[in-house]
N, C-alpha and C positions, 0 to 999 in steps of 0.2 A: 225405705221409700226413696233415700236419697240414689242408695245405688244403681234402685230401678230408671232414675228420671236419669240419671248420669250416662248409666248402658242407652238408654234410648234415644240419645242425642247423642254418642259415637255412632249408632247404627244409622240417624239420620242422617248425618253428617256425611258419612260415609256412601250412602246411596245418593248424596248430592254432588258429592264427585263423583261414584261411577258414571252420574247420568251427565255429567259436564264434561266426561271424558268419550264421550261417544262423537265418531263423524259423520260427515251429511247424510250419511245410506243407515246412521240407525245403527251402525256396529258397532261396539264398544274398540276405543284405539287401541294396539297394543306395540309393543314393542317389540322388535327382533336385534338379537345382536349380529354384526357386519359375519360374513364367515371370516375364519382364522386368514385365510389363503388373499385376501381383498385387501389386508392391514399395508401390504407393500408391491401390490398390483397396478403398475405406474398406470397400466392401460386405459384403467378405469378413471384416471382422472380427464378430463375434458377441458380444458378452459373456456371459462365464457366469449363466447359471439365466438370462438374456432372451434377450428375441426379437428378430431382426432389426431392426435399425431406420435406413433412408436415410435422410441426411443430404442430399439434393439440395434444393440452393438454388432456388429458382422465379428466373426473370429474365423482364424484359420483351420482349415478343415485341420484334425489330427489326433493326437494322444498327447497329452500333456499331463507332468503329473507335478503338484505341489509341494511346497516347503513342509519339511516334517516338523511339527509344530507342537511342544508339550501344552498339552491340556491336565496337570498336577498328578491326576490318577494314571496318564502313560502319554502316549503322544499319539497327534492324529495325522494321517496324511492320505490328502484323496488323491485319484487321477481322473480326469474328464475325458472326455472323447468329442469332440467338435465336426458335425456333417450337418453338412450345406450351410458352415456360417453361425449353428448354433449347438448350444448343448444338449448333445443327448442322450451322456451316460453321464454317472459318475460312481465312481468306485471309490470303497476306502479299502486303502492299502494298509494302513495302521490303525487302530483305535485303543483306548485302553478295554484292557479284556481279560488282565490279570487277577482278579476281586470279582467273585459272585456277584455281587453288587454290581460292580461295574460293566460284566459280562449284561445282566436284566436291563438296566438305565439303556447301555446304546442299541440293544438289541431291539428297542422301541422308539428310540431316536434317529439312529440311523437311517432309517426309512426315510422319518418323514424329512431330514434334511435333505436327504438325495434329492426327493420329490420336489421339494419347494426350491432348489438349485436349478434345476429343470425349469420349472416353471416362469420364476424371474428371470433365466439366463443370465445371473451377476451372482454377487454375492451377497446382496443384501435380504438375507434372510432372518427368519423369527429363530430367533433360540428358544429350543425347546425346553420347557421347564422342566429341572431336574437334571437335567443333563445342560450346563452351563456352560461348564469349562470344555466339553466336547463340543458343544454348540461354537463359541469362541474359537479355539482352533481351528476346527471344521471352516470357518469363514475365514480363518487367515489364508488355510492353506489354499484352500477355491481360490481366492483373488491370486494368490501367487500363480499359481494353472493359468488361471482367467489373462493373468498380464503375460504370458509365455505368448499366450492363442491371440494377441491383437494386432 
């Protein structure tokens, strides 16, 4: 008997927050996590009573390529390409690629480091988990490029 009254006050209980968790329209609230790409998206932030304002660095147009940079399993080195002012290649010239392992990890990192270099035009980007220590280098090397192109 006890356990029936005990279950039935977790269930009650429990239908007392979901219905305390609902907004004005009657939906139940939920939660969303921020996307990955928003965590260092300066754009987004706003300050209160102002206006927008980009912080995008101008760079010179060109090819620029970065310090070769050991990341423990081999070493990383990108090259950027800069038109009209900003980034919009970047290449890696080195990466570790010597270990199967190592070959899988960047072959899925890689990408998306390019991408998010792109995107923030700097180098403050998310290290990719798993890929650490190429993340790491990856951002040394970029800024060295990045300070060539200012």
């Amino acid at each position: 008997m006890k356990k029936y009254l005990l279950s039935g006050l977790v269930i009650f209980g429990f239908l007392i927050y979901s219905f305390s968790r609902q907004d004005n329209n009657g939906a139940a609230a939920t939660l969303s996590p921020a996307p990955a790409s928003s965590v260092n998206n300066q754009a987004s932030l706003v300050p209160m009573g102002g206006t927008m304002k980009t912080n995008m660095m101008q760079y010179k147009n060109g090819t620029y390529t970065g310090n070769l940079v050991d990341a423990y399993y081999g070493n990383v080195q990108v090259q950027i390409t800069i038109n009209s002012g900003k980034v919009s290649n970047v290449a890696f010239l080195d990466y570790p690629h010597d270990r199967e392992t190592s070959i899988m990890i960047n072959t899925q990192a890689m990408p998306y480091l390019k991408q998010e270099a792109i995107l923030a035009q700097n180098a403050n980007v998310d290290i990719v988990s798993g890929a650490t220590q190429t993340s790491l280098a990856f951002i040394q090397s970029l800024q060295s490029a990045l300070n060539q192109a200012k």
